[in-house]
Structures are given as C-alpha cells and as structure tokens.
N, C-alpha and C positions, 0 to 999 in steps of 0.2 A: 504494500500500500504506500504510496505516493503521501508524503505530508504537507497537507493544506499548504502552506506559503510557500515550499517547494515545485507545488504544482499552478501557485498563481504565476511563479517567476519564469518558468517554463511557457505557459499562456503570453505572459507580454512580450517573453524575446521571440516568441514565434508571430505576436503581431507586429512588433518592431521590425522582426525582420522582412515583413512583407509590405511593410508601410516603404521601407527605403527598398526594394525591390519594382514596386510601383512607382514610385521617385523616379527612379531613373531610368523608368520605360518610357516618362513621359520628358525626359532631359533634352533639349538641342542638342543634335548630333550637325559635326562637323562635315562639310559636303566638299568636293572639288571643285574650284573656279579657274577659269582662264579670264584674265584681262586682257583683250585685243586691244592695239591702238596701229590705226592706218591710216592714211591721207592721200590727198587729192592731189600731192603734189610731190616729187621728188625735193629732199631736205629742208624740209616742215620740222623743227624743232617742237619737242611737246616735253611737258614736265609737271610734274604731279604726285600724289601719294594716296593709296587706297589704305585702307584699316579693314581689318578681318576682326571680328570678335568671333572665340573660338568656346566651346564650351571644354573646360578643364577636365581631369581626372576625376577629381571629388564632383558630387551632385551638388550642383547647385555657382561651384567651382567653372568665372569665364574669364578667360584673357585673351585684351587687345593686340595684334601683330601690324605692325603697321609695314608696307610693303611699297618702296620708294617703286614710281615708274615714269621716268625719264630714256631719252631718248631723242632719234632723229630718223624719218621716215628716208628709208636710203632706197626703196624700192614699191610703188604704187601697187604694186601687185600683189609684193609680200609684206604681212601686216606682223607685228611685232607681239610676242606673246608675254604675259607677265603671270606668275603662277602662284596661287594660294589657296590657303580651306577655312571654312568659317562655317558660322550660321547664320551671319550678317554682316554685311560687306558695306562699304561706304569708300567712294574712289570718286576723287574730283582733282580732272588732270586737262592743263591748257594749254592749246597752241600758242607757243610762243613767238608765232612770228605774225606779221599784220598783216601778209596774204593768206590764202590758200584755207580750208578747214583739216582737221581730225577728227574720227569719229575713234568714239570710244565704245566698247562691247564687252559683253558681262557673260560666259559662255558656264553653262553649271555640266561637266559628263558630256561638254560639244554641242548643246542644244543652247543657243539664243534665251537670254532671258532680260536683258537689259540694254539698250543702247540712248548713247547721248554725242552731239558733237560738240566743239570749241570750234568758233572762227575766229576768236583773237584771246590775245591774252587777259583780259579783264571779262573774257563772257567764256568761264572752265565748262568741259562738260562735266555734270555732273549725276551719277547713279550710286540711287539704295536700293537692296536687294535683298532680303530676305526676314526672318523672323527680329524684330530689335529688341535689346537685351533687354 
C-alpha cells in the first residue's frame, strides 16, 4: 500500500510533468529562411540587417540573432542569398545608391513568403514575417 502523501506526490509530478510536456508542444519552433536581395541593375549597393528571434532550449526560452546583409548586386540574374532560422524575422535592408531598385525576399523551405523593394536609401525595404514574440 502506497502512503497517502506518497501517493499525492506521485499525482502532481505526473501532472507536472504533462503540464511542461504540453508547454512545449505548443512552443515556436524555429523554421528555415533564405533572404534574397536582387536588383535591376548591375552594382546597386544594398545594406541592411535582419533579426531572427529564435525560440531557445528551455520553454518558454527566445533569442534575438541579428544577421548583417550587405552587399552589391554584381549580376541581375543572380540574386544574393542570406541564410537564417527563426520564428520571426524582421529584415529592413536599403539600396544605397539613388538609381536603380532592390527587391528584397523572404523564402521559408524555397516557397515565397514575403517581399519588399528599396528604391533609395531613405525608403528600406522592409519585411515581418512570422509569429512575434
């Protein structure tokens, strides 16, 4: 026989332990992103920086990566890739030159999910994407 506060203690670490099992089914999980940035023009200078919030180890546990993306469009054809994971992304990145545009792209697993351009440096394109913290 099981002794009464022996057996309420057993009760609570087996609800406990299903409470933070349900926690953390329902956690943000971290996804794969590509940042594309391409332009209309051969050597279109672009510069900028995206922030990934990631969800940590521990439940409940998130940290910011912030992910520099600069550059210079060397080839209209071929677009420039920038690579991180998150469960919210935040990326506002500008053509720095006074001609030409950039468009900026938000790719989650290669599927399209976000775009924005910059036609000059005081007007960045800017994308938010996903769950916010």
């Amino acid at each position: 026989m099981i002794h009464p506060q022996r057996r309420t203690l057993h009760l609570l670490f087996v609800a406990n332990l299903i409470s933070l099992l349900t926690g953390c089914a329902s956690q943000s999980t971290n996804a794969q992103f590509t940042v594309r940035v391409s332009g209309n023009s051969n050597g279109l200078p672009f510069d900028g920086q995206c922030t990934a919030q990631k969800a940590g180890f521990w439940y409940g546990e998130s940290v910011a990566q912030d992910l520099d993306v600069e550059g210079t469009v060397t080839s209209v054809s071929q677009p420039q890739d920038f690579e991180t994971s998150g469960y919210f992304i935040y990326c506002t990145v500008a053509n720095q030159s006074a001609t030409g545009t950039i468009t900026v792209e938000l790719l989650q697993d290669g599927n399209l999910v976000a775009r924005a351009q910059s036609p000059s440096p005081d007007k960045p394109a800017v994308i938010e994407f996903g769950q916010k913290p």
